[in-house]
N, C-alpha and C positions, 0 to 999 in steps of 0.2 A: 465333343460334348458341349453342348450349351447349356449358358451362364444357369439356367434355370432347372434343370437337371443337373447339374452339379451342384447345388444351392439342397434341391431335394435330398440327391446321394447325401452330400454331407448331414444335411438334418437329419436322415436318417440313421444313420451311424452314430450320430453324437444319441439319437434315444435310443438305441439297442441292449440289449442285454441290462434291463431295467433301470441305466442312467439316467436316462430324460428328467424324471421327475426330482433328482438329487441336480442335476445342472438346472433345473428353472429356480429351486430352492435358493443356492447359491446364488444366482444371477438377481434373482428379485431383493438378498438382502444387500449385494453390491448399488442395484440399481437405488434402495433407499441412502444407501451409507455416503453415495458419492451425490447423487441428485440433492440432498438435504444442503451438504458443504455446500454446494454451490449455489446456495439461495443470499449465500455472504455477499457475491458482489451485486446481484441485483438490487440488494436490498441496504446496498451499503449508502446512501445518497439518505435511505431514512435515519440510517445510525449516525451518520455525521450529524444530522439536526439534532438527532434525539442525545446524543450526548456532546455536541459541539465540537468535531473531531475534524481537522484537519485532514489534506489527501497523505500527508506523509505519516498522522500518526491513521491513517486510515487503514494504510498500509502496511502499520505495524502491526494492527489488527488479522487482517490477513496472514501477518506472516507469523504469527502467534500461531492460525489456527493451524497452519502447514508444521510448523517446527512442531506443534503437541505430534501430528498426524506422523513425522516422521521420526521422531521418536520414540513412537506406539508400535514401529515394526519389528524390531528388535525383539519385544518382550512378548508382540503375539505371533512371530515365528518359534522361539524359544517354546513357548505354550504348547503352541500346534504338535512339537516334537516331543512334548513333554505329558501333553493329558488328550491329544489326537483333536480332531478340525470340527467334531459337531458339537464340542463344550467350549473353542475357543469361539465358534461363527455365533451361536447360540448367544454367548454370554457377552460379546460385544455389541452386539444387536440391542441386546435389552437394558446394555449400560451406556448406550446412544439415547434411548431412550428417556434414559434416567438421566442426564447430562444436558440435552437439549430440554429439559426442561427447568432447569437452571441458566440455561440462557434468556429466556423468553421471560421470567422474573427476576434478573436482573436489575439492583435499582441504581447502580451508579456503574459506572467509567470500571473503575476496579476489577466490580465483581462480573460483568460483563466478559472482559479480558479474562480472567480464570474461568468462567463457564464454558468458552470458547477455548480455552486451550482441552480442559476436557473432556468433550467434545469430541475435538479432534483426535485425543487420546484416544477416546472410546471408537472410534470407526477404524482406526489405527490398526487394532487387534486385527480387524476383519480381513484386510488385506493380504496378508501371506497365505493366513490357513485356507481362504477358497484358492492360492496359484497352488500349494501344495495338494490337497483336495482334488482337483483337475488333474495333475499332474500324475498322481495316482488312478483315477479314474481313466483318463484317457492317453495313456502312455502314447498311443500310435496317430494321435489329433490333438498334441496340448494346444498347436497354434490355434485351429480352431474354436477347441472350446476355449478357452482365453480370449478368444475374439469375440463369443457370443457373451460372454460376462460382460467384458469391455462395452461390447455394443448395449449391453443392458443400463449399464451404468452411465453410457452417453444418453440413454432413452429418458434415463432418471434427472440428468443433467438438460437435457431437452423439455421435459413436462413440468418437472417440482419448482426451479428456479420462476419462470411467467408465471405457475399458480401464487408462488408465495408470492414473487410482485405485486398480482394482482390484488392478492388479500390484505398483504401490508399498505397498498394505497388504498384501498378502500373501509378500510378498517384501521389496525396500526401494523406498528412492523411485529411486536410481537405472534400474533396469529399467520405472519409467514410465515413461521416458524412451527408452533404450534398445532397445526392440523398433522403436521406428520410424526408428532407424539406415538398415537394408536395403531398406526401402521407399523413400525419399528416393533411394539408389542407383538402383533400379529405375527409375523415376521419369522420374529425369535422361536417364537411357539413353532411355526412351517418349518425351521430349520432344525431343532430337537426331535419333531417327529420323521422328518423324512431322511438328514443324512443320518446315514448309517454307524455304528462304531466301526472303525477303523483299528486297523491292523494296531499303529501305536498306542491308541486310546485303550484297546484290547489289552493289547501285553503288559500298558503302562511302562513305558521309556523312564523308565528312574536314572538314565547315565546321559538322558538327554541335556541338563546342566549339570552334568559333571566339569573337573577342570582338562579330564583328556579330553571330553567332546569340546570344549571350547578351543581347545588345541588342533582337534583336527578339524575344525569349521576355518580357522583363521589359514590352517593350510592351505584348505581347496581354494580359499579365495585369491593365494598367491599364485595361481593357477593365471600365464597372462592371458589367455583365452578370457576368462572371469574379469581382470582387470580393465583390458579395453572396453567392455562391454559396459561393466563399473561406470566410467568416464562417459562413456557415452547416453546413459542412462541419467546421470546427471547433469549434464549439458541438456539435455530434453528438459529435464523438470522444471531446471531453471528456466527458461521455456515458454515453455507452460503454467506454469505457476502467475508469474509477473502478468504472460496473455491474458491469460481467462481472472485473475481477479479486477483486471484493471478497463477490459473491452468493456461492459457496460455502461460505466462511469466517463470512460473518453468519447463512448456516441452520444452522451446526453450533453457533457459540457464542451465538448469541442465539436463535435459535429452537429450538434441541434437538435437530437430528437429526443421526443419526450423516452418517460423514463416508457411504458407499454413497449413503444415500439423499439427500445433498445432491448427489453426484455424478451421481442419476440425474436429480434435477430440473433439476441443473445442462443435462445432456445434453438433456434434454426444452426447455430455452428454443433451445437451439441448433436440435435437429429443427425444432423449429415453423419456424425458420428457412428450410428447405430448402421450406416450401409460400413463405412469406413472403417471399422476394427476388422468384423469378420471377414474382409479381404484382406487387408493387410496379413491378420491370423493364417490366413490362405494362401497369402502369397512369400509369407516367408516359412510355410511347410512346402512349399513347390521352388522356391529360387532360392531362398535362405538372408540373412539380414542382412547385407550390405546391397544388392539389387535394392532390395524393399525401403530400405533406410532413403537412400537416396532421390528413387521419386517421391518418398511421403514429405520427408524434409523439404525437397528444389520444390516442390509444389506451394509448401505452405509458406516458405520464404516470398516465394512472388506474389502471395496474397498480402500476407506483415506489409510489406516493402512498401504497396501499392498503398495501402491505409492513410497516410496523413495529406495522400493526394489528389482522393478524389470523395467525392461532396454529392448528397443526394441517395435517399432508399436504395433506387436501386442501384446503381455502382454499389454502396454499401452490402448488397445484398451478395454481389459478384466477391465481391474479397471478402465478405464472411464464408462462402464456400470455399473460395481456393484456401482461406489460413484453416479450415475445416479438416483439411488431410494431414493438419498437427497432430489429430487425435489417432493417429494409426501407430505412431512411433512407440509409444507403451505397450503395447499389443507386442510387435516386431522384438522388442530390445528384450523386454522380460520373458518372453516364449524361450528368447534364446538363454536369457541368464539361468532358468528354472531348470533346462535343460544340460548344462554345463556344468552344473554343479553336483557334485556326487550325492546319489541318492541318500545316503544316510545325513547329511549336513543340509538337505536342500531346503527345511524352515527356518534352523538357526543360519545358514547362511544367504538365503535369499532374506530374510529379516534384516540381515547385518549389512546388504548391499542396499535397501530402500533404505535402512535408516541415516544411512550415510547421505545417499541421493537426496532424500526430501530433505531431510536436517542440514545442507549444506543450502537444496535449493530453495529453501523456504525463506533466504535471506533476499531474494530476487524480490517480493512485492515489497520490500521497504524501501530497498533501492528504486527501485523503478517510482514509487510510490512519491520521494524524496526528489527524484530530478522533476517528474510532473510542477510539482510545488515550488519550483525553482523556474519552471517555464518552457519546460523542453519535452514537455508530453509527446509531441511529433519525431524529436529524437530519439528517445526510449524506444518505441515502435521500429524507427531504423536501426536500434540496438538488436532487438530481438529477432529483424529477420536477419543481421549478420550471424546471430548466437546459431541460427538456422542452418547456414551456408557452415558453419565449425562442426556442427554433428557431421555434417556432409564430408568433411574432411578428415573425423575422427572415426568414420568407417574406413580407412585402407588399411587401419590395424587388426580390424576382425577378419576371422578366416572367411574363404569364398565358401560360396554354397547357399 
């Protein structure tokens, strides 16, 4: 079968039996929730002027936004299991909304910092209840659709971050922010009307914060199957996190290029993303996560690695692609955790595995943030493709398959 009939079968399948229109729903408010975040590092070069901000406390900024975000997963898995996924997606939508415009009026250093944290709270929610949401939807293709969110949300990470650039240079940095107020409304409203109430939102899950279901959620996750996985997932973030706030900022002062064109390379890792989930999604429903883990990881290491040592667009352009297959490991790792986890615990305890992951990994941009400032921006970069080469090592504990 070729790539392009399979590409179709699968699109197919993912809109059958009236899904389609509940997976673009989802995907378009992941694509805003995650595309917006990531308007912080391109635009992070105007925050420093505009509040006099240091790369290390620049970095504490970033990592404000990540600890609100992973923090927020806990309470909107909990949610999800407790009032069902179109009043959890719904209502964090439209309190990103209401949050991100407290950023954008912001008059000092302070309140800046708490509009951002959030913020990041508020998109926080969104996270669990679309994997669980899918997860029920498509029992027999989570990887997939997992992967077409993913890829949505790389799409949002590709387009939103170069617009706000564009508009915060041209304008100020507030209105990179700002234009995506109205969409987030919009959004909320598309998701109230098209997902459907759900099984739990129906029954109303009253024993979902009980203290036995906190009892048996903390069980499954003793589950070592759940724990390796745990480990692994957070070794990614940290990752990730440190990467993508910090790539913009190091092509414009260390490699030279204006901020436009670091914005569009910036944009370009994210694209690549939008082929690079839905295979990955694919290929760990076909090989399973330790194959998949391994080339997304060996790949994107060779890209990090290569970074402090070569100069010029286009090389630049080559190892923005190859660290670009970073973006499939979230796809790969949480397919698997969402799946591992017993169906009745799988909000509250996929919640309680992200909160852990971002809340631990959300310390990586201040580190990373803090050696820059010290002089070793080049080493940081060598740090993280080693972090790379340790996921790669931290798959011989996940089962084969």
């Amino acid at each position: 079968m070729s790539t392009l009939t399979t590409i179709r079968h699968e699109g197919s399948m993912l809109w059958s039996e009236g899904r389609g229109p509940i997976l673009v729903a989802a995907a378009a408010g992941w694509f805003l929730s995650i595309g917006v975040r990531m308007i912080y590092p391109v635009v992070l070069p105007q925050l420093r002027e505009a509040y006099d901000l240091d790369l290390a406390t620049a970095g504490v900024l970033l990592t404000v936004l990540f600890l609100a975000y992973g923090l927020g997963q806990l309470p909107g898995g909990l949610l999800a299991d407790r009032f069902g996924e179109r009043i959890v997606l719904a209502v964090s939508t439209a309190v990103s909304a209401l949050t991100l415009g407290l950023v954008v009026t912001a008059g000092s250093t302070a309140v800046l910092f708490v509009a951002t944290a959030l913020f990041g709270a508020g998109i926080a929610l969104y996270a669990v209840a679309r994997y669980t949401l899918l997860a029920g939807l498509y029992p027999e293709r989570v990887g997939a659709a997992n992967g077409v969110t993913s890829a949505a949300a790389d799409a949002g990470q590709s387009v939103l971050p170069p617009i706000g650039g564009l508009i915060a240079a041209a304008v100020a940095w507030q209105y990179g922010f700002a234009f995506a107020i109205p969409l987030f409304v919009l959004v909320a409203v598309a998701l109230w009307l098209v997902v459907p109430v759900g099984g739990r939102e129906a029954a109303g899950d009253e024993d979902a914060l009980s203290l036995e279901a906190i009892r048996e959620t903390f069980a499954g996750l003793r589950r070592p199957s759940v724990g390796y996985g745990t480990v692994t997932l957070l070794l990614g973030v940290c990752l990730w996190q440190a990467f993508t706030g910090f790539y913009p900022t190091y092509l414009i002062e260390e490699k030279g290029l204006s901020a436009t064109r670091a914005g569009i390379l910036f944009g370009l890792f994210f694209a690549l993303g939008v082929a690079v989930q839905p295979l990955s999604g694919a290929a760990y429903d076909r090989i399973g996560i330790r194959r998949s883990l391994v080339v997304v990881m060996g790949i994107s290491a060779v890209g990090i690695a290569a970074l402090p040592f070569v100069h010029g667009l286009g090389p630049l352009v080559v190892v923005t692609i190859l660290s670009s297959a970073l973006l499939g490991f979230a796809t790969v790792t949480q397919s698997y955790l969402i799946v591992a986890l017993p169906a009745e615990i799988q909000g509250s305890g996929f919640g309680v595995i992200r909160t852990v992951s971002f809340t631990i990994g959300a310390a990586s941009p201040a580190a990373f943030g803090a050696a820059a400032d010290l002089g070793f921006f080049d080493e940081a970069f060598l740090a993280l493709a080693a972090l790379a080469l340790l996921v790669i090592a931290a798959t011989s504990r996940l089962p084969e398959g």
